[in-house]
C-alpha positions as CSV (number, residue, x, y, z in Angstrom):
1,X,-6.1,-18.3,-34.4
2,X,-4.7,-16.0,-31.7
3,X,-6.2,-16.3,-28.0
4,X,-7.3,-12.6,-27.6
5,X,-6.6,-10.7,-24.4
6,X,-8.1,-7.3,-23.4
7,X,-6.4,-5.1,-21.3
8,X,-8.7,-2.7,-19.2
9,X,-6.1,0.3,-17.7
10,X,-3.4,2.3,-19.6
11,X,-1.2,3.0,-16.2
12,X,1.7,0.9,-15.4
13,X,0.0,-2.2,-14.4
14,X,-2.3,-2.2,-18.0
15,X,1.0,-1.1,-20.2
16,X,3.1,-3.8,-18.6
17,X,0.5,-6.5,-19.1
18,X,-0.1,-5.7,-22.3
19,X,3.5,-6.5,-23.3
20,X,3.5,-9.6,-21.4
21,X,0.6,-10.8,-23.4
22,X,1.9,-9.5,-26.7
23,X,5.3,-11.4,-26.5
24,X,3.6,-14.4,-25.4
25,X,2.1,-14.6,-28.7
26,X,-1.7,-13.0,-27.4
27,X,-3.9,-10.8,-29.5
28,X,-3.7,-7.9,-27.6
29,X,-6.2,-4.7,-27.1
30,X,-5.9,-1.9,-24.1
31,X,-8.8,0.2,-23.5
32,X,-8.7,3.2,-21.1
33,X,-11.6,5.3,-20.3
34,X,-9.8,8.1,-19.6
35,X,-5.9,9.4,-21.1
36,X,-3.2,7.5,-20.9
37,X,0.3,8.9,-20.3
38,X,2.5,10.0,-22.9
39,X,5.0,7.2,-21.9
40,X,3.0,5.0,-22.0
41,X,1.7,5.1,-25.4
42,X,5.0,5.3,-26.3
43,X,5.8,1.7,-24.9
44,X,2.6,0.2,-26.2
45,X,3.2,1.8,-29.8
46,X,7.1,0.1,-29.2
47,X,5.7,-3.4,-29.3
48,X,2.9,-2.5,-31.9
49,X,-0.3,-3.3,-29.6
50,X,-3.1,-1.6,-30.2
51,X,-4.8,0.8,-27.8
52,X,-8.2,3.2,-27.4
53,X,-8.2,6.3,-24.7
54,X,-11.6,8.5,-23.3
55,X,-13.6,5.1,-24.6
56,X,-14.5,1.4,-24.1
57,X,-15.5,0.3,-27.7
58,X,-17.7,-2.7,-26.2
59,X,-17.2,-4.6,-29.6
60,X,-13.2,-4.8,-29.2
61,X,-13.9,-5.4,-25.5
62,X,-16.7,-8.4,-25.1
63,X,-15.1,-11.0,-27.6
64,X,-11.7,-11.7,-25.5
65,X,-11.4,-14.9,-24.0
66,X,-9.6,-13.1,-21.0
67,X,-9.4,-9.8,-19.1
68,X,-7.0,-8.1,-17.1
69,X,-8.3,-5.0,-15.1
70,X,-6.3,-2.8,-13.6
71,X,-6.4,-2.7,-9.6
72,X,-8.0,1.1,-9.6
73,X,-11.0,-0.1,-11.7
74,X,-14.0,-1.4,-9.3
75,X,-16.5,-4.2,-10.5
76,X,-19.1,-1.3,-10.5
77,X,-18.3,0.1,-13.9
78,X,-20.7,-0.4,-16.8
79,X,-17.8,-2.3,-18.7
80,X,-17.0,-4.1,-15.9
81,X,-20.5,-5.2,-15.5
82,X,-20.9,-6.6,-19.1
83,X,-17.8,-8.4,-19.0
84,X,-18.9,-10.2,-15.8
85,X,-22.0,-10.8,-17.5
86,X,-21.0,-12.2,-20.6
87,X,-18.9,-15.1,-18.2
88,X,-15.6,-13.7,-19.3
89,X,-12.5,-14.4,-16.8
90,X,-11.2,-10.9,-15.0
91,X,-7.7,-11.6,-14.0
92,X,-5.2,-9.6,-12.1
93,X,-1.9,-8.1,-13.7
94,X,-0.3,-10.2,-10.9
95,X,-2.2,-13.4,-11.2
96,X,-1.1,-13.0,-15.2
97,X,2.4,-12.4,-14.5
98,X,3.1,-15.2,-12.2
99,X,1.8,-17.8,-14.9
100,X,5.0,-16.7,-16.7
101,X,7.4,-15.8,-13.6
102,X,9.9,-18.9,-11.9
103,X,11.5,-16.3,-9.5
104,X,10.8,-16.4,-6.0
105,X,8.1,-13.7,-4.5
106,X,7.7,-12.3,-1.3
107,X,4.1,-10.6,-1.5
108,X,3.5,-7.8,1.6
109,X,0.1,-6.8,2.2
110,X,-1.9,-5.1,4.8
111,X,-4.2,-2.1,5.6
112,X,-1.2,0.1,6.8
113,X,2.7,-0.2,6.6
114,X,2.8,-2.4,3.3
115,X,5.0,-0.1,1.3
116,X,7.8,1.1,4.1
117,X,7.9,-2.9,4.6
118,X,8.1,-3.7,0.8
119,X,10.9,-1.2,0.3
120,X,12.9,-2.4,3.9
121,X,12.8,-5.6,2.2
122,X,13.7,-5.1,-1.0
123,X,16.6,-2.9,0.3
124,X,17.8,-5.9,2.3
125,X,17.7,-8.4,-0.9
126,X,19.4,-6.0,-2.8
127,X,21.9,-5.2,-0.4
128,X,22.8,-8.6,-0.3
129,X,23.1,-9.1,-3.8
130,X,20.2,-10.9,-4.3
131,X,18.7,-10.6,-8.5
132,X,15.6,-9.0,-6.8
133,X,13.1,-6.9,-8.3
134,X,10.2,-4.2,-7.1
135,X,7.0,-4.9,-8.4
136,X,3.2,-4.7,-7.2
137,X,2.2,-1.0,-6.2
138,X,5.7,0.1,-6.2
139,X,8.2,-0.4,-8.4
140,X,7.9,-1.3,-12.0
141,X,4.8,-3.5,-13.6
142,X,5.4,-6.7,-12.4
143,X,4.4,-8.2,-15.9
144,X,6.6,-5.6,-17.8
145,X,9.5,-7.0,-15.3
146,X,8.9,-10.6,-16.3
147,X,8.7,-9.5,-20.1
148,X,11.6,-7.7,-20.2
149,X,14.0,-8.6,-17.6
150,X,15.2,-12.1,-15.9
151,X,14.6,-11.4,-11.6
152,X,15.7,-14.7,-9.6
153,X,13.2,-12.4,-6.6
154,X,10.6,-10.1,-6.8
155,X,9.0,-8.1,-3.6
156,X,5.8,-7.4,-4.5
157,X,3.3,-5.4,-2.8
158,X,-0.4,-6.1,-3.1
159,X,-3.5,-3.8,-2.7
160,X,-7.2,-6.2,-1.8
161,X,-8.2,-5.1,-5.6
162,X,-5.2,-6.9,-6.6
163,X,-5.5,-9.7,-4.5
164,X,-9.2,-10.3,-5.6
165,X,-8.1,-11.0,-9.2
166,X,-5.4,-13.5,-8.0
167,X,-6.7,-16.8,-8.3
168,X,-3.6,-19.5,-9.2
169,X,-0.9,-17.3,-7.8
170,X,1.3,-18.5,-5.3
171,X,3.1,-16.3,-2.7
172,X,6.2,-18.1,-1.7
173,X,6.7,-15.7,1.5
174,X,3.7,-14.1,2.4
175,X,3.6,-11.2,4.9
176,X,0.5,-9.7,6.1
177,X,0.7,-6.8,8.2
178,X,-2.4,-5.8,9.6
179,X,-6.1,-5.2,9.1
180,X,-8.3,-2.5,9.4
181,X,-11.5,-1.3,8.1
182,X,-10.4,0.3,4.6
183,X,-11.8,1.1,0.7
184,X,-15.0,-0.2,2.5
185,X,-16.8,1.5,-0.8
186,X,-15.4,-1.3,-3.0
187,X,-16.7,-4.0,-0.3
188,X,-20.7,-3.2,0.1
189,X,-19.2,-1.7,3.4
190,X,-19.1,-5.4,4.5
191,X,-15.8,-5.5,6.7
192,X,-15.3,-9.2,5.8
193,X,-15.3,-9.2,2.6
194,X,-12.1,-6.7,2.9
195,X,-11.0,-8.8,5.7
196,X,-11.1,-12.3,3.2
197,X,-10.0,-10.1,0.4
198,X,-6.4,-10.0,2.5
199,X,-6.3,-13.2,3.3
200,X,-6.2,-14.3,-0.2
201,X,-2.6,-13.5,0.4
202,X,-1.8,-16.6,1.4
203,X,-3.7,-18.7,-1.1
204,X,-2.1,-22.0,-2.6
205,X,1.0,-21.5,-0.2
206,X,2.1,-25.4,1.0
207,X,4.4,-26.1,3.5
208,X,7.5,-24.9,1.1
209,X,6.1,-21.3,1.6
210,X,6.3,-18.9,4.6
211,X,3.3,-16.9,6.1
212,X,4.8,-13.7,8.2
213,X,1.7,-12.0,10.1
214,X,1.1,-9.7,13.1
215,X,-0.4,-11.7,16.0
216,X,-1.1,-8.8,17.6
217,X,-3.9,-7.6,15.1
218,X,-7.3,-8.7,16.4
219,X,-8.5,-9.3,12.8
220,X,-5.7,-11.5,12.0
221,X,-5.6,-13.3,15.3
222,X,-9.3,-14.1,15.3
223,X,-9.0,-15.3,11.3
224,X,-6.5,-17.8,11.7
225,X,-8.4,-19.7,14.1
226,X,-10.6,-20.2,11.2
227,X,-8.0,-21.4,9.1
228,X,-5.9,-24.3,8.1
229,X,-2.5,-22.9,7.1
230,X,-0.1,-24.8,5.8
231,X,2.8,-22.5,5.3
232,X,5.4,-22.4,7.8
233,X,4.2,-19.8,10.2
234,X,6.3,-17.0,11.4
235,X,4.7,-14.6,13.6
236,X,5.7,-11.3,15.2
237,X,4.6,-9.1,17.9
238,X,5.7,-5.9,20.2
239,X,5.7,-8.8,23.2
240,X,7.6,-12.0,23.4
241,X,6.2,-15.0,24.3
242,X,5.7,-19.0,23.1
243,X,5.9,-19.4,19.2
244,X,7.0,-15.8,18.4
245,X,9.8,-15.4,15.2
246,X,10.1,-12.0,16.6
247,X,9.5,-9.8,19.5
248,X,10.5,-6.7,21.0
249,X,11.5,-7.3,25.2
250,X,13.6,-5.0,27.2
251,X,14.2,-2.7,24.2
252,X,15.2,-4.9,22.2
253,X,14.5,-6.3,18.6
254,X,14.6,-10.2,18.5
255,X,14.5,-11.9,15.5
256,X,14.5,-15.6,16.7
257,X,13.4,-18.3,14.3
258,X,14.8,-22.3,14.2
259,X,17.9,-21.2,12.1
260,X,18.5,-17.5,13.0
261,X,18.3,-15.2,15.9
262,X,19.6,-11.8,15.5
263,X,19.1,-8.9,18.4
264,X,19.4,-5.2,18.5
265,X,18.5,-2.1,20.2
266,X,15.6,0.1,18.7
267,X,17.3,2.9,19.7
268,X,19.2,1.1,16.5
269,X,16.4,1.4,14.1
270,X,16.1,3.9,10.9
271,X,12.4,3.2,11.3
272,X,11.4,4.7,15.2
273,X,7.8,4.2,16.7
274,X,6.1,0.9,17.4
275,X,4.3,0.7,14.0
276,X,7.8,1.1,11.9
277,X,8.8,-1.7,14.7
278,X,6.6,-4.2,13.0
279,X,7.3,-3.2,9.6
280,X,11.4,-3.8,10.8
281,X,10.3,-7.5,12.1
282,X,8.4,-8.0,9.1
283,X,11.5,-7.4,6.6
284,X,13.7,-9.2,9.0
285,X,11.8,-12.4,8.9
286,X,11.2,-12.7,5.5
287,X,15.0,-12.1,4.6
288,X,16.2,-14.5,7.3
289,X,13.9,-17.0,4.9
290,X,16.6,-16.8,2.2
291,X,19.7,-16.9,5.0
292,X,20.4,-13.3,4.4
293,X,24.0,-12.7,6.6
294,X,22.8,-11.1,9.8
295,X,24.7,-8.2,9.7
296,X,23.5,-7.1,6.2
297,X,20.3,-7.1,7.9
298,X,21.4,-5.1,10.9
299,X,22.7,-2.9,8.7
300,X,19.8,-2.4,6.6
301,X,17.6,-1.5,9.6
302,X,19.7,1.0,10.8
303,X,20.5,3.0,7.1
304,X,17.3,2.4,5.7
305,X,15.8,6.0,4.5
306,X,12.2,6.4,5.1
307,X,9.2,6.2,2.5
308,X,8.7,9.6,0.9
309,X,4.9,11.0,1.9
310,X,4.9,8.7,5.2
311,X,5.8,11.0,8.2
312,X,8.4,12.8,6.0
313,X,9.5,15.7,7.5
314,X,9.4,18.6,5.3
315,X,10.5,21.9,7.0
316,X,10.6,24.0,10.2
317,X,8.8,27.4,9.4
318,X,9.2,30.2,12.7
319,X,9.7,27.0,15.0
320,X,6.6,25.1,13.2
321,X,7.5,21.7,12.1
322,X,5.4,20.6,9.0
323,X,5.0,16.9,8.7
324,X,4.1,15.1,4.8
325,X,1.9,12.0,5.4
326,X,-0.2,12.3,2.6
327,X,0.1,8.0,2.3
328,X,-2.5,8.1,5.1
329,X,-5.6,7.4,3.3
330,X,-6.8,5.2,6.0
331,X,-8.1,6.6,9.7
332,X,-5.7,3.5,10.8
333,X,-2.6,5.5,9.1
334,X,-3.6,8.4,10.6
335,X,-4.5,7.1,13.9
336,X,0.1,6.3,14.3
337,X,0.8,9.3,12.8
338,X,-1.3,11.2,15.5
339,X,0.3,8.8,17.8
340,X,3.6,9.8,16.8
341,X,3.8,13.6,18.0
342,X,3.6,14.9,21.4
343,X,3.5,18.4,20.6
344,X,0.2,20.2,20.2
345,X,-0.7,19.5,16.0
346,X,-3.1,21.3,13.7
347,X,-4.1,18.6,11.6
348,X,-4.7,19.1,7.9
349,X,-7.5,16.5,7.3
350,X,-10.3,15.3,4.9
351,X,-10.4,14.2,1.0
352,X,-12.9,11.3,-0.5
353,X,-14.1,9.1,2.2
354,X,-14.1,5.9,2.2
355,X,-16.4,5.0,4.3
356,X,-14.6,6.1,7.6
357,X,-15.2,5.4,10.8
358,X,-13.6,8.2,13.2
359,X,-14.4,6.9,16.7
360,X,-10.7,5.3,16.7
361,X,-9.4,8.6,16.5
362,X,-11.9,11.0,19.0
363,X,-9.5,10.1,22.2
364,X,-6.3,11.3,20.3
365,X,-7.9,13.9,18.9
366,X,-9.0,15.2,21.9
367,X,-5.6,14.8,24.0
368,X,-3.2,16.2,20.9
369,X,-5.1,18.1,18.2
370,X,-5.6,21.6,18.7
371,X,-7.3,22.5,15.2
372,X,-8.3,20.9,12.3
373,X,-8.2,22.4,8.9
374,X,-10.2,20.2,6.2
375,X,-8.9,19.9,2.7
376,X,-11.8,18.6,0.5
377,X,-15.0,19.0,-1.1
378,X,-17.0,17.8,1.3
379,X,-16.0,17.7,4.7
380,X,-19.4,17.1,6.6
381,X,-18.4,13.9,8.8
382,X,-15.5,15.1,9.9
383,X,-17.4,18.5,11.4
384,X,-20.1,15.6,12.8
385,X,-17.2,13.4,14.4
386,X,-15.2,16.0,16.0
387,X,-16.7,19.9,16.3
388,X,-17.7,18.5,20.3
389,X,-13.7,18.1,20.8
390,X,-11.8,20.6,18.7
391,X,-12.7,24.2,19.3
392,X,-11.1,25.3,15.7
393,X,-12.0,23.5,12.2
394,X,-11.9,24.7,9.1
395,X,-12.7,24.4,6.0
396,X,-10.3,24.9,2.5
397,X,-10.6,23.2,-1.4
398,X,-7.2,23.8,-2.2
399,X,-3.9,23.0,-0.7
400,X,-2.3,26.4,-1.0
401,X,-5.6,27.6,1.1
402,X,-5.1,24.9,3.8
403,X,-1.0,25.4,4.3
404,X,-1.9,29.1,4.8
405,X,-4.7,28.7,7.5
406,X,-2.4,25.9,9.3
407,X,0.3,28.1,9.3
408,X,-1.5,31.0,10.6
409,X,-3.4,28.8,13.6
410,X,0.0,27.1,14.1
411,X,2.8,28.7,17.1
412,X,6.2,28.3,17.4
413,X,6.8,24.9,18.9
414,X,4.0,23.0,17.2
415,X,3.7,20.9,14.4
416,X,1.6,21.2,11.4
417,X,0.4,17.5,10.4
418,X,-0.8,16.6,6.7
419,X,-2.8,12.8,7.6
420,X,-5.6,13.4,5.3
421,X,-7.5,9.4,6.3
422,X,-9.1,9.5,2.9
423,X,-7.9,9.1,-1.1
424,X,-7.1,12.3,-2.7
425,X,-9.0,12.1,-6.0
426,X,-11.5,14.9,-5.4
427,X,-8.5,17.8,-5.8
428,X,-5.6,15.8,-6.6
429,X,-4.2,12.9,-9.3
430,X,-3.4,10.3,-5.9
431,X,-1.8,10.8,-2.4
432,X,1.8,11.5,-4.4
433,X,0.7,14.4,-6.1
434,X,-1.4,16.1,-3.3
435,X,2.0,15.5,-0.9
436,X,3.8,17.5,-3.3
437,X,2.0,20.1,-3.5
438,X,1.8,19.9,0.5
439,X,5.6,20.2,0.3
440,X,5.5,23.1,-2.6
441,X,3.0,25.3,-0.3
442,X,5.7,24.7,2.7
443,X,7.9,25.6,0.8
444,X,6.5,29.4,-0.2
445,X,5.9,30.4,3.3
């Protein structure tokens, strides 16, 4: 008899481990509580597996021997619940994956910055030729890709709900970019259980594997003296000093590790500002692992094109220039992007919070922000953090309603900023769609 696996999540990470499962010779069922896409049914129908949508039919559900749950569904759902209760294993599509995957993974994680550093990398590998794939949050499934085609590398990038259902997996370079307080709703609000949810990154690496980290980030910094790592350990940092694998001094980027030291200007870079400088170092590192040719690299961090809905510009209306970071669904993210402009913003804020703390941001605020225009059905705490410090907020439900008043409160000169700090799902599908429709509204004026 057939082991039987149950699939909880139609999206691309549910679809793709479903067909894993099913040409590993599994008894395979998907449930999805709510639709699942079009093309995605068509790909489950293609290998014959069989499915449910707008249900979870508990007696299909509770008699598999194995579960894979979809990153966006928290422990909190009744389904959820049962299964945990009935002592049935909840996997990750990753940790199911990797049972059947011999290529090589670099796995990027990290409150802010994982994605542009995921892509940079991958854009090196493939530059240089490399078999590589793109799996994790970007990219295709990961178990789809090691169903259906033969990688020799994967860059993978991991959210914490991913990492919590990797158990066995083993990263082979693991970069972790920083940590700040983030999705605190899936984590009791309890900061260190986010914080060891990370750190899970580098689980069951030996000294074969590579750990890349920011030394600067307090969390990290303070973590590792907890730890016993036994990955080779490549740090980097926006200061040189002992033990650094790279640095920035003099305006320069160093990448200097015992087989490979590369330099450049960051006038140089694609990727300007000092957070993009860590997500530069990051790549570097982790391709100098596989002796990538140094000027492939070089190359790479000067032509790379930026992530779409991070600090994309979109267009210059009368002399206003309207930036797209919807990707900010963090008050970390939001706290460079403010960072990143000098000239006076109106600042196009708010969405489902996620348990934010704004303190980080009153001081920048204060010195840059000249209005704030909230986009979201409840926008209480971010009145409460800042109406002492910004004369002008307010308050809009739809997107069309928000570009208007920005534009309107906006001069010549100035620079309309889309950095919501929260997740998008009380008016849009995710962060894609509502930076979209960000650019769409631009677009009409």
């Amino acid at each position: 008899m057939k082991e039987r696996i149950v699939i909880l999540g139609g999206g691309e990470s549910g679809a793709g481990s479903a067909v894993l499962a099913k040409l590993k010779g599994f008894e395979v069922f998907l449930s999805d509580f709510g639709e699942i896409k079009e093309n995605y049914k068509a790909l489950l129908n293609k290998y014959e597996i069989e499915w449910e949508e707008k249900c979870h039919s508990e007696e299909k559900i509770l008699n598999a021997a194995e579960v894979i749950k979809s990153p966006g569904i928290p422990d909190s759902v009744a389904i959820v619940k049962k299964i945990i209760k009935k002592g049935i294993p909840i996997i990750s599509e990753i940790e199911f994956a990797g049972r059947y995957n011999s290529a090589k993974t670099i796995c990027i994680t990290g409150s802010n910055g994982k994605t542009t550093t995921t892509l940079l990398t991958y854009h090196i590998l493939k530059k240089a030729g490399l078999n590589v794939g793109l799996a994790g949050n970007v990219g295709k499934s990961f178990a789809l890709q090691v169903a259906e085609n033969h990688f020799e590398y994967y860059v993978i990038e991991l959210s914490s709900f991913q990492l919590d259902g990797m158990f066995e997996f083993k990263a082979d370079i693991a970069i972790l970019m920083n940590i700040t307080p983030d999705h605190l709703d899936r984590y009791n609000y309890d900061f260190s259980l986010y914080k060891d949810s990370k750190f899970r990154i580098i689980q069951n690496q030996d000294e074969n594997c590579h750990f890349i980290y920011c030394i600067d980030d307090e969390e990290i910094y303070k973590e590792l003296k907890k730890l016993n790592i036994k990955a080779v350990k490549m740090p980097f940092s926006l200061s040189s000093g002992e033990n650094k694998s790279a640095y920035l001094e003099n305006n320069k980027l160093t990448i200097h590790t015992q087989n490979f030291y590369l330099t450049m200007s960051i006038q140089e870079l694609a990727l300007q500002g000092n957070h993009n400088a860590y997500n530069s170092m990051a790549a570097a590192l982790a391709s100098s692992v596989f002796k990538i040719r140094k000027d492939i690299i070089r190359e790479c961090l000067t032509d790379f094109q930026s992530v779409e809905h991070r600090l994309e510009p979109v267009f210059k209306v009368h002399g206003i220039e309207f930036i797209n970071d919807s990707k900010a669904t963090n008050v970390n993210s939001t706290w460079y992007a403010l960072e990143s402009y000098e000239k006076p913003i109106v600042w196009i804020a708010g969405g489902v919070d996620k348990g934010n703390d704004y303190s980080m941001l009153k001081q920048l605020v204060k010195n840059k922000v000249k209005a704030i225009v909230c986009l979201g059905t409840n926008n209480s705490k971010i009145h409460k953090a800042f109406s002492k410090i910004v004369p002008e907020i307010y308050d809009t439900n739809s997107m069309h309603d928000a570009v208007r008043t920005a534009y309107f409160i906006a001069k010549q000169g100035e620079t309309v900023l889309l950095s919501p700090a929260c997740a998008s799902f009380d008016l849009f599908e995710n962060y894609e769609d509502r930076g979209r429709q960000f650019k769409y509204e631009v677009g009409k004026l």
